[in-house]
N, C-alpha and C positions, 0 to 999 in steps of 0.2 A: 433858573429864573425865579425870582421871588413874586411869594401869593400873597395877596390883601388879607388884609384882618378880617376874619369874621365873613368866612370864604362863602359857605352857604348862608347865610344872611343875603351878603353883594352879590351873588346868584337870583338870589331872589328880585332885590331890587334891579337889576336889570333886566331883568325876565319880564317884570312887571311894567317898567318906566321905559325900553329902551326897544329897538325893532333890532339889535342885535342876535345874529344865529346862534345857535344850540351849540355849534362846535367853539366858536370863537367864546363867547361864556366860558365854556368848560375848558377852555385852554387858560385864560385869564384866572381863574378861580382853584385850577386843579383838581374838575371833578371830569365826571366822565358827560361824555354828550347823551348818552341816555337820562342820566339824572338829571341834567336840566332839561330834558324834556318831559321826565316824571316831574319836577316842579310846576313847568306848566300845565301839565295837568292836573295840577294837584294833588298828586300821588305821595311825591316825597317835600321834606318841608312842612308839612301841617304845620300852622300855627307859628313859625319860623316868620318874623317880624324881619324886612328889610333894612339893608344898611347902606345909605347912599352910601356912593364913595370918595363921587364929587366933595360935600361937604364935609370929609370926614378926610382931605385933603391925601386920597389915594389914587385918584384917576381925574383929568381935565375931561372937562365940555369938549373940545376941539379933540378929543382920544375918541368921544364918545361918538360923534358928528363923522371921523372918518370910517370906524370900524360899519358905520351905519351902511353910509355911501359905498363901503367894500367889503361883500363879503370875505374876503382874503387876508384884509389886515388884522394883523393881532395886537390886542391891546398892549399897553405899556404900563406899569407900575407908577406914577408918579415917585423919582426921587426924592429919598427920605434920608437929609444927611445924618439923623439920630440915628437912622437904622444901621449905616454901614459898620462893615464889621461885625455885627451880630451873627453867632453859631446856633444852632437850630440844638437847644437843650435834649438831650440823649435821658430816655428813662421809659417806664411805660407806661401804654396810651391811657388818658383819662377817660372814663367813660362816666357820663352824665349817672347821678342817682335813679333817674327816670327809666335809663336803657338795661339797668343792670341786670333786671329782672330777665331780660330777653336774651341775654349772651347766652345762656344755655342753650337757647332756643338755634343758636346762631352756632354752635359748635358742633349741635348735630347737622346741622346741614353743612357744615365741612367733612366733618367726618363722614357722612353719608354719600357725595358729591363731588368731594376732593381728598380721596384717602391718601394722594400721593404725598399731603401736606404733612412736614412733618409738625409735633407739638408746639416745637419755638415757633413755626410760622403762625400757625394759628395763634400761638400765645401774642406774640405778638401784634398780628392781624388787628384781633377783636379785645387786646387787653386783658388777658385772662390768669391761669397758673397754669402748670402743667398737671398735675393732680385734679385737676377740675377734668381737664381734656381724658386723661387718663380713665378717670371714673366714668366717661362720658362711652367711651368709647370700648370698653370691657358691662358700659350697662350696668355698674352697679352705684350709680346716679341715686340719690334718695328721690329725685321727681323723674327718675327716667319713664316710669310709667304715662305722664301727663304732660311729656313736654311732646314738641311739634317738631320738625325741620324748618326753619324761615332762612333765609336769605341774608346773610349779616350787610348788604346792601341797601336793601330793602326796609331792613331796621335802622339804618342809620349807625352801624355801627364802625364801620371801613366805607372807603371808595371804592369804586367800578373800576378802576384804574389801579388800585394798589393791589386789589384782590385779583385782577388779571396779569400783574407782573409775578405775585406771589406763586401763581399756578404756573406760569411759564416758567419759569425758574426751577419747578420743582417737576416740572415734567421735561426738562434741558437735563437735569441731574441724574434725573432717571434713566434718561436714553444714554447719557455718556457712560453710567453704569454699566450697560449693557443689558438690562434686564427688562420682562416683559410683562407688563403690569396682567394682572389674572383680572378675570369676566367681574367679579367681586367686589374690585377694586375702583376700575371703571371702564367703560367699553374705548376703545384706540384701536384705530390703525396701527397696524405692524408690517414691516416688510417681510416680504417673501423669504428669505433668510433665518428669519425670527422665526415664523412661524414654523417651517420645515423642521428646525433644530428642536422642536417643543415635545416631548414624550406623546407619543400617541394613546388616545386614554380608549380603552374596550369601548365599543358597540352597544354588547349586549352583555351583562354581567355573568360572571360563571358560578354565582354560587348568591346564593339572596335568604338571609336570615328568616326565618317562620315559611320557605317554597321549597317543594321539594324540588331535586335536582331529576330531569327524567332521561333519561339514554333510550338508543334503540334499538338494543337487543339485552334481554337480562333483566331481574330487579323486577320489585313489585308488580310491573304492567303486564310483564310476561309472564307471571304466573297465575297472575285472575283470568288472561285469556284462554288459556290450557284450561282452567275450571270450567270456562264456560263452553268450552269445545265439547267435555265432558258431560255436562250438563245436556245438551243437545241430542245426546245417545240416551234413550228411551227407556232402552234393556240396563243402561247404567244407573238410570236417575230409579226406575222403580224398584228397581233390586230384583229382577223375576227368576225364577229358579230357571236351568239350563232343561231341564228332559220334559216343561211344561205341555206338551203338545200330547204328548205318547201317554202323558197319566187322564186327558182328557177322553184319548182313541182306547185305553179299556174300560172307563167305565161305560163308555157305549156299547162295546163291543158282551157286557154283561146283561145289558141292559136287552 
């Protein structure tokens, strides 16, 4: 189905001028139904000046008046015979001079959030290089220290919609793989199957770098206990001579 020019703009302007719902919007538009309901809140959008559509000869009065009267109906593109035949130019995504700054911002929150993704998807997601993602995600970033995780959503720099087929897609890929994404990566349900087949990882470690290791019999413990068993004997610890009693019983016996 083909989308109006100046998608979030006509978002706006209906959101604004029209009692049309959140979802029929965002089916008209190609955004997602939460984002136009962050437009009405004014969350996303800032500053985003509307574009009728009526006068800019992409949607009829009488499209607008049904979709009103029925939740159900989905708008229609007014026909554009200049437009038929037009292919949708293949290349990558422009991103405004204004946002550019934030795509880093927006790569760690993939990579942080959606490791399944792989480089092309993000690259292409959010308009990026792969050398950027690369650096991002090995941390040796020159602003890794000061950047944030945001939302490439949030930023305006993808849809709710592309960025949820994107994940689906890459979490379909994964499962036909066969493999079980790690704690790391991101938390999922696995089947019972999966998870059985998964190396069972120790308890309790056998052996911990700077701890001694203690057993229970033998080895250090066992030999300070003997000392102090030793210790406990009187006649051990003072060192007293054996025949002490009898040298005591003559000098009385002199006496």
């Amino acid at each position: 189905m083909a989308k109006p020019l100046m998608a979030k703009a006509t978002a706006v302007w209906l959101v604004d001028n029209t009692t049309i719902s959140f979802k029929q919007i965002g089916d008209f538009v190609g955004m997602h139904e939460l984002e136009i309901q962050g437009i009405a809140d004014g969350e996303v959008a800032v500053g985003v000046k509307g574009f009728d559509p009526v006068a800019n000869n992409q949607l009829t009065q009488d499209e607008i008046d049904k979709a009103q009267s029925n939740p159900l109906h989905k708008l229609k593109l007014k026909f554009n015979p200049a437009a038929a035949g037009e292919e949708k130019r293949r290349g990558p995504r422009y991103t405004p001079l204004s946002k550019r700054q934030d795509r880093p911002n927006s790569i760690l929150w993939l990579v942080k959030f959606h490791p399944e993704l792989s480089d092309g998807q993000i690259a292409k997601l959010v308009g990026t290089t792969k050398p950027t993602i690369q650096s991002i995600r090995e941390r040796t970033h020159w602003n890794i220290a000061s950047m944030q995780p945001i939302d490439p959503v949030a930023l305006g720099l993808c849809k709710q919609s592309e960025l949820d087929a994107v994940v689906q897609k890459a979490a379909a890929k994964k499962a036909a793989e066969g493999g079980v994404m790690s704690d790391d990566e991101r938390r999922k349900l696995v089947s019972t199957e999966q998870s059985l087949e998964m190396d069972a990882e120790p308890k309790i470690p056998t052996a911990i770098e700077g701890l001694e290791t203690f057993t229970l019999g033998g080895g250090p413990a066992a030999d300070s206990e003997k000392k102090e068993e030793e210790i406990l004997d009187a006649d051990s610890f003072f060192n007293l001579p054996a025949g002490g009693d009898d040298d005591d019983d003559e000098e009385d016996s002199r006496l």
